[in-house]
ZAMARGU-4260 file (C-alpha; in steps of 0.2 Angstrom, whole numbers, plus 5000, padded with zeros to 4 digits):
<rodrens>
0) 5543/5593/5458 | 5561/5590/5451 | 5573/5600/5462 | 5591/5604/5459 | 5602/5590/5463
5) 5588/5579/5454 | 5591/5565/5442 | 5579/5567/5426 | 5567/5552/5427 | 5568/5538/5414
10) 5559/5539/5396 | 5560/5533/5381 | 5553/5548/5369 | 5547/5545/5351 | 5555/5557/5340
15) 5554/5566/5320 | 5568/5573/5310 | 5571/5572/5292 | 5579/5552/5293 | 5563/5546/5301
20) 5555/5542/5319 | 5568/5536/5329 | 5566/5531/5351 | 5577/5541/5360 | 5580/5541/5380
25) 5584/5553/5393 | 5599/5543/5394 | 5604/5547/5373 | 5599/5564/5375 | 5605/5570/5391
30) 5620/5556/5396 | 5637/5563/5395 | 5631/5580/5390 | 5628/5599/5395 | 5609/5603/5390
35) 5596/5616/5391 | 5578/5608/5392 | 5563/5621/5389 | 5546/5616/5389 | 5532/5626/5384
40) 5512/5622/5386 | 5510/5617/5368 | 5516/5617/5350 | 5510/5631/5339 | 5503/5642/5352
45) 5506/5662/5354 | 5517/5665/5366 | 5528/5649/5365 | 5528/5653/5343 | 5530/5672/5345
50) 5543/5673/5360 | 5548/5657/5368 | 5555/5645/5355 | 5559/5661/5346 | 5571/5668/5359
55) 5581/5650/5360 | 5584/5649/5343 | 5592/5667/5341 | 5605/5663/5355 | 5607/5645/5351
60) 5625/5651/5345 | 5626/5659/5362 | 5622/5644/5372 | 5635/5632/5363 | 5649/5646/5366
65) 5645/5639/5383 | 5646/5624/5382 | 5630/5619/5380 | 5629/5602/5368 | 5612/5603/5364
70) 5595/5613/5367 | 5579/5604/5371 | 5562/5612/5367 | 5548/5600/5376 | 5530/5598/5373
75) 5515/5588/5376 | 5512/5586/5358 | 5516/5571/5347 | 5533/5570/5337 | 5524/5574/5322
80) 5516/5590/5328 | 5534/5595/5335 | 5543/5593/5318 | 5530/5601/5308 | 5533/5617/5322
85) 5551/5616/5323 | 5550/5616/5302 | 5541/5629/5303 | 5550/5641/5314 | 5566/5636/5306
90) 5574/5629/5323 | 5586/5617/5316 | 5599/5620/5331 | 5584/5615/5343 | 5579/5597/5345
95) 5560/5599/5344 | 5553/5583/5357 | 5538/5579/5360 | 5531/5571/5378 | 5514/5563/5369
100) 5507/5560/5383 | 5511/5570/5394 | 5523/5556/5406 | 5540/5564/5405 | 5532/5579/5414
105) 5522/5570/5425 | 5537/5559/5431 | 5544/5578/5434 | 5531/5586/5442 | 5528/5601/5430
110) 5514/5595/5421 | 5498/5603/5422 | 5479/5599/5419 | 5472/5611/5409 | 5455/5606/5407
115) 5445/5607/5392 | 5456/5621/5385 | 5471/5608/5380 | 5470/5593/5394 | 5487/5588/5401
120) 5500/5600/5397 | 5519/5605/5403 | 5520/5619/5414 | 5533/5632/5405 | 5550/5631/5413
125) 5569/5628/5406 | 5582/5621/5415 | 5600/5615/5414 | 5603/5597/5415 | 5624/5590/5415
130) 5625/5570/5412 | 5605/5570/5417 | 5605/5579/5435 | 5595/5596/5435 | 5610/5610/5437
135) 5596/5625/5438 | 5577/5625/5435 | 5566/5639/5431 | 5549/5636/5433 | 5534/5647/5428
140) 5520/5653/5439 | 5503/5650/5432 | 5501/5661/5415 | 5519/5668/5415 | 5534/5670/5406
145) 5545/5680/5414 | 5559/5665/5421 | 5562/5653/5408 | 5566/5664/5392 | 5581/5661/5382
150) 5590/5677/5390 | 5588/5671/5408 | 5595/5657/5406 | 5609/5661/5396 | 5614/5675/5410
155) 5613/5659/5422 | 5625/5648/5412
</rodrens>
């Protein structure tokens, strides 16, 4: 699994806003720049609609007075799925980034096999990437969200 210390792998992501679909790489989104990555199980889903993306987007103001320059939310869902769930959460100060299958997590090692339930997934975690190396890393244990909130990790910034 990525440690502190760690470079974040290499990937080229395929992403949505309102200009189109557009290949960006862990190098444009993370090169040069202070940025917190979440990553939830998948799009859509209870806790990650109800409370994790939720929490972000109430601080994002939070987190730029500290200098972050972006916030990431991950998941193993395709770049159309992640737009139509950031639209309708109104997470506009989130870039909403799809893993499609499943890769950047695996290159990580915080993806998990769910089964029938949802197949390859992320493991819910949030970290704090500067110029791409992971700064702090917050990983779930099984079922959880306790470590990974928005308020955590703004209290760790």
């Amino acid at each position: 699994m990525i440690s502190l210390g760690d470079s974040l792998p290499h990937h080229e992501f395929q992403f949505l806003d309102a200009e189109g679909m557009a290949a960006l790489t862990t190098k444009d989104l993370f090169n040069n720049k202070r940025v917190v990555l979440f990553a939830v199980p998948g799009a859509f889903t209870p806790t990650c609609s109800e409370a994790h993306l939720p929490g972000y987007i109430t601080l994002a103001d939070q987190f730029q007075a500290k200098g972050v320059d972006a916030i990431i939310c991950l998941a193993v869902n395709d770049a159309f799925v992640m737009k139509a769930w950031g639209d309708s959460q109104n997470a506009e100060a989130i870039t909403m980034l799809g893993d499609g299958d499943g890769s950047f997590c695996h290159a990580m090692g915080l993806a998990q096999d769910t089964g029938r339930f949802g197949g390859l997934r992320s493991q819910r975690f949030s970290m704090l990437a500067e110029d791409g190396v992971v700064k702090i890393l917050n990983v779930e244990k099984p079922k959880s969200f306790e470590v990974s909130d928005a308020q955590t990790m703004l209290a760790q910034i």
